[in-house]
N, C-alpha and C positions, 0 to 999 in steps of 0.2 A: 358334401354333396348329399342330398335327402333323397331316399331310396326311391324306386320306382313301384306303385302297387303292383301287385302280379297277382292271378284271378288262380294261384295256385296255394299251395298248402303250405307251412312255415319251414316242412321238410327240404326245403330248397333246390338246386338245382339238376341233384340226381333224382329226386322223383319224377320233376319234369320232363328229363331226358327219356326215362323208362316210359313215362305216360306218351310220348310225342314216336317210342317207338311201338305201342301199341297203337298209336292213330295211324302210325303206317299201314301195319299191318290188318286193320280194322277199316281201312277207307276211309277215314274221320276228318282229310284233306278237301277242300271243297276253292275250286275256284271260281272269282267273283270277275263280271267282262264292266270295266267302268269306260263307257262311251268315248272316243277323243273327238269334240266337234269342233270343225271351223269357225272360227268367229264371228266372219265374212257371211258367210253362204249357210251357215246355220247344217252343214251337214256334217253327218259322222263319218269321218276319214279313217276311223280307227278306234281299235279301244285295245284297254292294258289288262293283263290278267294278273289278277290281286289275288294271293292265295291267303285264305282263310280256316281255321282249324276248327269244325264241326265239334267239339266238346260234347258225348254225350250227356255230363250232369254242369256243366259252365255254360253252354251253351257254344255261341260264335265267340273264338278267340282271336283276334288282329294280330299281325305278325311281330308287332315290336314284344309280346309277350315270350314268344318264343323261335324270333328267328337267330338270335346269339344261342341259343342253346342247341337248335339245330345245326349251327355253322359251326361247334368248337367240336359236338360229339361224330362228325363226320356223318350225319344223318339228313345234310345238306343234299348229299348226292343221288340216293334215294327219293327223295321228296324234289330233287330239282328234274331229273329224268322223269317223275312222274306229271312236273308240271308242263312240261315239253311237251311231253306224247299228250297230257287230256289238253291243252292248249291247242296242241295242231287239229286232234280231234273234234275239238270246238271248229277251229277256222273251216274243218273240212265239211261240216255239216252246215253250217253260213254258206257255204260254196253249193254243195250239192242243192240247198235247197234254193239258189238266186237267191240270195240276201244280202249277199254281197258282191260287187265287183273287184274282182283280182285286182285288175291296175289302180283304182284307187281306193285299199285298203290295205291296211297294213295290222296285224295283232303286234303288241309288245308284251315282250316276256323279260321278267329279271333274273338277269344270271348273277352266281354270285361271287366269290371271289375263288373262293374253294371249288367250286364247278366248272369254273372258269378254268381255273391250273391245271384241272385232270388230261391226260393224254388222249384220254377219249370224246374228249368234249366235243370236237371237231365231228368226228364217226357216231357222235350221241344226235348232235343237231341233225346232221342229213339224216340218220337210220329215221329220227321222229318226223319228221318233212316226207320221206322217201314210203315211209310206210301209210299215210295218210294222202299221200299223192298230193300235195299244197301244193302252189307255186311258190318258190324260195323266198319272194318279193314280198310276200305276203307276211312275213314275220318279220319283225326286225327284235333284236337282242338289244336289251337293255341292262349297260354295263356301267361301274363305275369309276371315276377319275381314277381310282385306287388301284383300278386292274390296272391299267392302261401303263403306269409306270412304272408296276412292279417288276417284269419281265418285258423290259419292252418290246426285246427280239420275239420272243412268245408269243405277245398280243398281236404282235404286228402278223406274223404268221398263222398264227390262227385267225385272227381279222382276213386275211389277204384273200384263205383259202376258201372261207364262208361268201366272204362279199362275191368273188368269182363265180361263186353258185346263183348269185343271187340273193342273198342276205341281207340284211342292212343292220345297221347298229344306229345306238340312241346312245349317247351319256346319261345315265341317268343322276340325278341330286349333284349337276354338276354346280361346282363356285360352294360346297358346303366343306369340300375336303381341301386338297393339296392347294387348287388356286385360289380358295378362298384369301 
């Protein structure tokens, strides 16, 4: 298998790790809103927040660079809790300023599988909803085939409890994993 370029340094992937934990703490996370429109009607029902790493001297970095090195060093949860709260904070500003209607719009957010597993995840999504004052409807969680079987009693209960609020879920890159 012929490696992947990576826009970082030959020191590999503990630099990364250290550098990804100073974009934490430096702000250097920046999320991108990519439109979801109807096909039909030509309107936007919706859009997905695409997180992007601000590189002070690389510039814009895409996530396949460094979303496994976030995901192994536990640096996931940090950076998934921040994309909750500035995502709701996004939908909430779309809201306050009529740009969007509640009932037909939805944000997607990607959770990931390690964020997904935490016990708080449940008490993380309402706190970020609840302090942003959103309607629940208005976000749906976008998960993968991969959650969904790993624990199913888990998923199913942590699904059960959000959807009740009013949540919604998305498969996300569903037919590339298990049913493929």
């Amino acid at each position: 298998m012929a490696a992947t370029a990576s826009p970082f340094s030959s020191s590999g992937r503990l630099a990364t790790e250290c550098e990804l934990r100073r974009a934490l703490l430096k702000k250097q996370f920046v999320l991108h809103y990519q439109p979801q429109i109807n096909h039909r009607t030509q309107a936007i029902e919706g859009a997905e927040a695409l997180l992007r790493w601000q590189h002070p001297h690389k510039g814009t970095i895409g996530p396949a660079a460094f979303m496994d090195v976030l995901e192994e060093s536990g640096l996931i949860l940090p950076a998934g809790k921040w994309v909750l709260l500035s995502a709701c904070s996004f939908l909430s500003r779309l809201l306050q300023g009529n740009a969007i209607d509640a009932n037909c719009f939805s944000l997607s957010v990607n959770i990931s599988p390690r964020q997904f597993r935490q016990a708080s995840f449940v008490d993380d999504v309402l706190h970020a909803i609840a302090t942003y004052a959103i309607p629940p409807q208005c976000i749906k969680l976008e998960i993968t085939e991969g959650i969904v079987i790993q624990d199913v009693a888990d998923t199913i209960d942590k699904m059960n409890v959000l959807r009740e609020r009013g949540v919604h879920f998305a498969i996300d890159d569903f037919g590339t994993g298990y049913s493929s």
